[in-house]
ZAMARGU-4260 file (C-alpha; in steps of 0.2 Angstrom, whole numbers, plus 5000, padded with zeros to 4 digits):
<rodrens>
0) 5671/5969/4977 | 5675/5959/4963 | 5657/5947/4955 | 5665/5930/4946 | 5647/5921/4942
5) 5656/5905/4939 | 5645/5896/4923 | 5662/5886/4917 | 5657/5870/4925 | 5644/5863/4936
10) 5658/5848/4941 | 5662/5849/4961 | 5681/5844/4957 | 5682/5860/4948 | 5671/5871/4957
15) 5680/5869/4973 | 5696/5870/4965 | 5691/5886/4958 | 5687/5892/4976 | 5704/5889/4983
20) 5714/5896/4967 | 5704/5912/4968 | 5707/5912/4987 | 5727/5908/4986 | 5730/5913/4968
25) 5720/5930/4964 | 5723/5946/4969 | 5723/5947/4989 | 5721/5964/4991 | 5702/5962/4981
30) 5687/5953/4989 | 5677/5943/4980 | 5658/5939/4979 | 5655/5921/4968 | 5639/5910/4963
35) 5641/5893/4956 | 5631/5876/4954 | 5637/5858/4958 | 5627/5845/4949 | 5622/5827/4956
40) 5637/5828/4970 | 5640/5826/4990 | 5651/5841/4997 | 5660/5832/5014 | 5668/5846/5027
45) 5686/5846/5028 | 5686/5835/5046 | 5673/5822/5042 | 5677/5802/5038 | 5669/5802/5020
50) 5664/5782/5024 | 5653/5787/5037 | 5645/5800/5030 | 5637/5794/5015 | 5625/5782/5010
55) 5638/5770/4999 | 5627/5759/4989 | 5614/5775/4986 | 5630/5786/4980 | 5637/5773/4968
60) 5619/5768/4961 | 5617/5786/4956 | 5632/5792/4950 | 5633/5805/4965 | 5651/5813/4965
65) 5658/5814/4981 | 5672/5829/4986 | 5678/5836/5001 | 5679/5856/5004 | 5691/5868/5013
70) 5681/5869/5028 | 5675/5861/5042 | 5654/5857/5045 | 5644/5844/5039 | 5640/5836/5022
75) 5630/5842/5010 | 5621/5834/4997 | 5622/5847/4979 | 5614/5846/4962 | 5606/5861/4950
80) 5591/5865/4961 | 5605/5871/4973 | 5615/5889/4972 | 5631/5889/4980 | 5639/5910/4985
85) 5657/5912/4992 | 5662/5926/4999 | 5682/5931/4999 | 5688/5945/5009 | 5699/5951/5021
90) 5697/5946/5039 | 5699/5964/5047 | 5689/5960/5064 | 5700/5945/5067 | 5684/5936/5074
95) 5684/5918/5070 | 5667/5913/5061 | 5655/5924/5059 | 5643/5916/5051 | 5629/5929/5053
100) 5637/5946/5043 | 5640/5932/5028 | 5622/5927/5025 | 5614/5943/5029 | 5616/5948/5010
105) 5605/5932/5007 | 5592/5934/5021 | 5588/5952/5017 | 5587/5947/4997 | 5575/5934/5003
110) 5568/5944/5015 | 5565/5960/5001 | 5556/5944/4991 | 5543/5942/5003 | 5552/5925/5013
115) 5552/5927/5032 | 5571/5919/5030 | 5582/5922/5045 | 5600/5915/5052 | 5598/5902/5063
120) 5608/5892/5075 | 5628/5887/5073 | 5628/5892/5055 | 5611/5889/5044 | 5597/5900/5038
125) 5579/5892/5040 | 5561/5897/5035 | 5549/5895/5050 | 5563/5885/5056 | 5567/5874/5039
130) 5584/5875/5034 | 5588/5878/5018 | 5606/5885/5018 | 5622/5880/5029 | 5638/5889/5029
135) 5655/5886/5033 | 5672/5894/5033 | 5689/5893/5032 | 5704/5907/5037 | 5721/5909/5032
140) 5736/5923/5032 | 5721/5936/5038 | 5708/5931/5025 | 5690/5923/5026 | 5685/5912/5012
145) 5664/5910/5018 | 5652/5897/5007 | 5634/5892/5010 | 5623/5884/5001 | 5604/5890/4995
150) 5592/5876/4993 | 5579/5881/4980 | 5571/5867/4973 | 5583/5853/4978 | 5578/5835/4976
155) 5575/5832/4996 | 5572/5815/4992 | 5591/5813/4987 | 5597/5823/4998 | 5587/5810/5012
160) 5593/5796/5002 | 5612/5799/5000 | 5619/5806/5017 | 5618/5796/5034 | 5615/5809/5047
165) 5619/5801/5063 | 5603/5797/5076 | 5609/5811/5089 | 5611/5826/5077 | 5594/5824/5072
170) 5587/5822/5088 | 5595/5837/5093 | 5586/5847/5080 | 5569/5841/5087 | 5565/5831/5070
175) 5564/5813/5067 | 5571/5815/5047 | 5583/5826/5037 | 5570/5828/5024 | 5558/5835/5037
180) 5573/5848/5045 | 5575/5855/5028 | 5564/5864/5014 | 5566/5873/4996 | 5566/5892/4996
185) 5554/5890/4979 | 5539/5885/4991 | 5538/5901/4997 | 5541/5911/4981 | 5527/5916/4970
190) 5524/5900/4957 | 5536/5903/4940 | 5550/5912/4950 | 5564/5901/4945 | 5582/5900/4952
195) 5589/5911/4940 | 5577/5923/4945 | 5582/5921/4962 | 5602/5924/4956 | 5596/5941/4947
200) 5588/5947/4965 | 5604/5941/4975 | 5615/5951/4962 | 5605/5964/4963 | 5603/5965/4981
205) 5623/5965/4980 | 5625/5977/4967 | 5614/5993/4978 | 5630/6000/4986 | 5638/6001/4970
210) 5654/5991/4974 | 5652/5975/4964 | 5662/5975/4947 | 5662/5959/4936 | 5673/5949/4930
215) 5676/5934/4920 | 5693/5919/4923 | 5704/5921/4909 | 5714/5903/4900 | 5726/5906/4914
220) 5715/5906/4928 | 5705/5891/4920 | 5723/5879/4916 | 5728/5882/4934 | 5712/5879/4940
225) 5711/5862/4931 | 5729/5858/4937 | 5722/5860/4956 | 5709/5850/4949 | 5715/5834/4944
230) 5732/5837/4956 | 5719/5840/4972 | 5700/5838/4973 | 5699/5824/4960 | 5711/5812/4968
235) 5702/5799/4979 | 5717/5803/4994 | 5708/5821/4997 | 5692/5815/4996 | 5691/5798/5002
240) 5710/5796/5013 | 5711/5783/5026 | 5699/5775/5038 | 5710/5771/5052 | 5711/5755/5063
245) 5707/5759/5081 | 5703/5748/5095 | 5694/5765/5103 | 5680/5773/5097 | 5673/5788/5108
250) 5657/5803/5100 | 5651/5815/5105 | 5639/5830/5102 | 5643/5845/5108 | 5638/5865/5105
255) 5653/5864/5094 | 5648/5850/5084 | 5647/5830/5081 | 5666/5826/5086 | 5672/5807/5085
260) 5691/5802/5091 | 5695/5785/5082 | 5711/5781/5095 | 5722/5765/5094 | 5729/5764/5113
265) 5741/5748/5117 | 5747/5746/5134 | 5740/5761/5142 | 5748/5773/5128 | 5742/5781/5113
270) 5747/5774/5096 | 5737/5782/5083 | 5723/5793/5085 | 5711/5804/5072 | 5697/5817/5076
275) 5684/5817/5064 | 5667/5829/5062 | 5657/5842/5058 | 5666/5856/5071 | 5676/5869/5062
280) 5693/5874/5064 | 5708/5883/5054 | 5725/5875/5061 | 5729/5858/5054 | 5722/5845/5066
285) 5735/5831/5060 | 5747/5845/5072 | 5737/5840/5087 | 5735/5820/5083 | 5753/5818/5081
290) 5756/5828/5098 | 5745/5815/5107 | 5752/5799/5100 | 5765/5792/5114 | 5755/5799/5128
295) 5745/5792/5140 | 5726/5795/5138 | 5724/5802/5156 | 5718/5819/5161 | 5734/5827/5167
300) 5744/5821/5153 | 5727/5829/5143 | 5728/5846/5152 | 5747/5848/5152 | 5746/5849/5131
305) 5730/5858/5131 | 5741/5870/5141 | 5752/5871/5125 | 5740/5870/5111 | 5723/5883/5107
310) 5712/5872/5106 | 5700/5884/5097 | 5712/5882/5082 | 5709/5865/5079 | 5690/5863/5086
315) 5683/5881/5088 | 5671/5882/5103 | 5678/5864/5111 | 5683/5869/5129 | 5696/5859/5138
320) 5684/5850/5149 | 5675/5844/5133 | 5690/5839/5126 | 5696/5827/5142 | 5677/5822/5141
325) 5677/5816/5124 | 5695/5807/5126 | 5692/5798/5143 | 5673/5796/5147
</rodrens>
């Protein structure tokens, strides 16, 4: 396994560019272990309207940057109190997102530290049910790319400040706040352990078999890097894109995740329609959208496509029934 500790730029544009290149560009018969920071930024999943997810007036007074990733979940709020690990390998089960084989290196480096850290629901890792990481992924050509985050010792104030997290996802957590549902991995370290001392111990916890070779990006890895960059996760139609009319507006929370369907529908038939949330996927969701507009919205029109379509590729754990409820009821 190849170790990139990414200190070239603390810049999310950058960072997430670097992410894909390595995924799409580097050697693909290697996998990869990588650390990185964000500073000051909001990290919205691959499937999420950007509008509704963050706190505007808060983002702009701040100077928070604001990019989407590759994968799907929900957004994260990022700055230097914040690690960020990717793991890059093949995908040689071929079972989709699993989370839990991903953030056992972090647990047990915790755990080895004294913290009773353990995985935790769809995709986090908690301390006496805190979050303080959430993971996503996103697949392709038979490879994983996994990232989580590693809260140390965030600003949770910000965090509370520059997301809106809609009423029923906290309410399914038990908690009446984000800032409350979440907590800084330095609170339960002995006082002066700092993050970097934190990155040594994860290293060095990734380093026992052996495997783990280092290695640095060279000026052709950096140029194409920035090109992905400024051509991709600096432009404001990847980040921000379109919030669609609609005359139809149906949510839902559901095991999968906070799905919303933004659906224009004019005499009985579909004219536009977008799915938006914090669900995970690999296929390209826009394949589905277009399949739906021209039909009607009724149930054996619904069924008859889902006959055609795996739905799992588009909203993994979403069952058909879930689907036709979120579409028509």
């Amino acid at each position: 396994m190849i170790f990139i500790n990414n200190t070239y730029s603390t810049d999310p544009t950058f960072n997430l560019a670097f992410e894909e290149y390595v995924f799409e560009s580097m050697d693909q018969n290697e996998t990869y272990f990588m650390l990185w920071q964000n500073d000051h930024a909001i990290i919205v999943g691959k499937h999420q309207n950007t509008i509704e997810e963050i706190n505007q007036d808060f983002v702009k007074e701040q100077g928070i940057k604001v990019v989407r990733r590759l994968t799907g979940g929900g957004a994260v709020y990022h700055d230097l109190g914040n690690l960020n690990f990717t793991f890059i390998v093949n995908n040689d089960s071929g079972k989709p997102f699993d989370f839990q084989s991903f953030t056992r290196p972090v647990v047990k480096a915790l755990q080895s530290l004294g913290v009773n850290a353990e995985f935790n629901g769809r995709n986090d890792i908690t301390i006496d049910g805190k979050k303080f990481s959430g993971n996503s992924q996103y697949a392709k050509r038979g490879r994983v790319l996994h990232h989580g985050t590693v809260l140390f010792n965030s600003k949770l104030d910000t965090v509370q400040n520059a997301l809106k997290v809609k009423k029923d996802k906290i309410e399914s957590k038990g908690v009446k706040s984000v800032k409350s549902r979440v907590t800084n991995i330095a609170d339960y370290l002995e006082p002066g352990f700092t993050l970097e001392d934190f990155k040594k111990a994860l290293v060095s916890y990734m380093f026992e078999d052996g495997e783990l070779e280092e290695r640095s990006l060279t000026e052709a890895d950096i140029t194409a890097i920035k090109k992905l960059q400024e051509e991709k996760y600096a432009t404001w139609e990847w980040n921000y894109g379109r919030s669609p009319e609609y005359n139809l507006r149906r949510e839902r929370k559901y095991p999968c995740g906070l799905v919303t369907v933004l659906m224009t529908v004019d005499r009985g038939i579909i004219k536009d329609i977008h799915f938006y949330g914090d669900f995970f996927g690999n296929g390209d969701i826009t394949k589905l959208e277009k399949q739906l507009v021209g039909s009607k919205p009724e149930e054996g029109v619904l069924r008859r496509l889902l006959k055609d379509n795996d739905l799992s590729d588009y909203i993994n754990g979403m069952t058909d029934d879930e689907f036709i409820d979120l579409m028509l009821y």
